[in-house]
C-alpha positions as CSV (number, residue, x, y, z in Angstrom):
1,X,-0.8,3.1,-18.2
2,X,-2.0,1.2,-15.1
3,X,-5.9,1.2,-14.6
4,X,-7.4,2.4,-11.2
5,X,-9.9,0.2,-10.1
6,X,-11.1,1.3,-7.2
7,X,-10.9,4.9,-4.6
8,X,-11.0,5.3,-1.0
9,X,-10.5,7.6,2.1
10,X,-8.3,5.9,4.1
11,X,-5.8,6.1,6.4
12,X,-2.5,3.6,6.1
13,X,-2.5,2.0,9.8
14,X,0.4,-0.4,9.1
15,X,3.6,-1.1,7.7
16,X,5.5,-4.2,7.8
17,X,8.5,-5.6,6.8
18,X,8.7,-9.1,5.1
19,X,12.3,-9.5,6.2
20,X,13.6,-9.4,2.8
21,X,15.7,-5.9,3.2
22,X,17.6,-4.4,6.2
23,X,16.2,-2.2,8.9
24,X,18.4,0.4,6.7
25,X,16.9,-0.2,3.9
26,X,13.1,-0.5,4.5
27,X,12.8,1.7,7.5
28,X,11.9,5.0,5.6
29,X,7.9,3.4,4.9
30,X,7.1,3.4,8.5
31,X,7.3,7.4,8.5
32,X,4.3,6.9,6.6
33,X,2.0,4.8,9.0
34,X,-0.8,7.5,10.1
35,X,-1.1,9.1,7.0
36,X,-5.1,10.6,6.1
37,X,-5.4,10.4,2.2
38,X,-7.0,9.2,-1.1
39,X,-6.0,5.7,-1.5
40,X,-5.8,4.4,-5.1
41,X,-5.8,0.6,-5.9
42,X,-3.8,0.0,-9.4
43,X,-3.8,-3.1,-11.7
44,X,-0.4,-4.1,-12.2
45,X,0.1,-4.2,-16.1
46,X,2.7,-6.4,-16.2
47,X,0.9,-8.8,-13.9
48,X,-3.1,-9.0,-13.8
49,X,-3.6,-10.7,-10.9
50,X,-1.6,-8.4,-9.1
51,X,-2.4,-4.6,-7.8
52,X,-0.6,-1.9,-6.1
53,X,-1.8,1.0,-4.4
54,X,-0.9,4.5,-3.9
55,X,-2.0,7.0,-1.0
56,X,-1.3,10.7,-1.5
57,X,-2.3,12.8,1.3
58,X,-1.6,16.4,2.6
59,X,1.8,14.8,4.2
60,X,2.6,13.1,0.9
61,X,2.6,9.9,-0.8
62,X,3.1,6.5,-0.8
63,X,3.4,3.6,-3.7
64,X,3.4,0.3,-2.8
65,X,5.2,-2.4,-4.9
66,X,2.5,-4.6,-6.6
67,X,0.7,-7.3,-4.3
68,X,-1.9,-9.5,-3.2
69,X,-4.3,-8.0,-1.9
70,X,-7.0,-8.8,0.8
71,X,-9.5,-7.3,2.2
72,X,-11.1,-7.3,6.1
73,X,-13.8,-5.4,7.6
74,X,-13.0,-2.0,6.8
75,X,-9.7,-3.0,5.9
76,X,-7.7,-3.0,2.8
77,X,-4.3,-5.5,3.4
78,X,-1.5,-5.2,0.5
79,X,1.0,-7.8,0.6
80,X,4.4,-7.4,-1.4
81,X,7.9,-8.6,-1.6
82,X,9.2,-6.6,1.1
83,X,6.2,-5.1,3.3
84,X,2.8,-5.9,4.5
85,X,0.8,-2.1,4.2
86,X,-2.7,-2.4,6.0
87,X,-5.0,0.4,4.9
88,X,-8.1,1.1,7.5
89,X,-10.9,1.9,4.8
């Protein structure tokens, strides 16, 4: 089971796309972008080094692939293999 290690309020304020999948295909994550929630950070299991994060709010949820993540004032920036998610913290 993947471990949480850390638990914000947070709102997701951005959602990119890496340019790896089609318009078609990756579009259905910006419908997120706005979304007021509990934000999760994960530890991948598979890969240590790497998290991924999951919002659930009272619009729903998101689960971001597993990333890199970094961190600005009052921001929490997830990078994957198809999108760029930037949390406002």
């Amino acid at each position: 089971m993947p471990k949480a290690v850390e638990s914000y309020f947070a709102m997701l304020k951005s959602a990119t796309s890496t340019g790896v999948k089609s318009d078609e295909e990756w579009g259905w994550r910006e419908v997120f972008v706005g979304l007021w929630g509990t934000l999760t950070v994960y530890e991948s299991e598979t890969e240590p080094e790497k998290h991924f994060c999951l919002i659930i709010g009272w619009d729903g949820y998101l689960r971001t692939g597993k990333g890199v993540i970094t961190r600005g004032e009052n921001e929490l920036t997830i990078s994957t293999k198809n999108s760029v998610y930037t949390f406002l913290l």
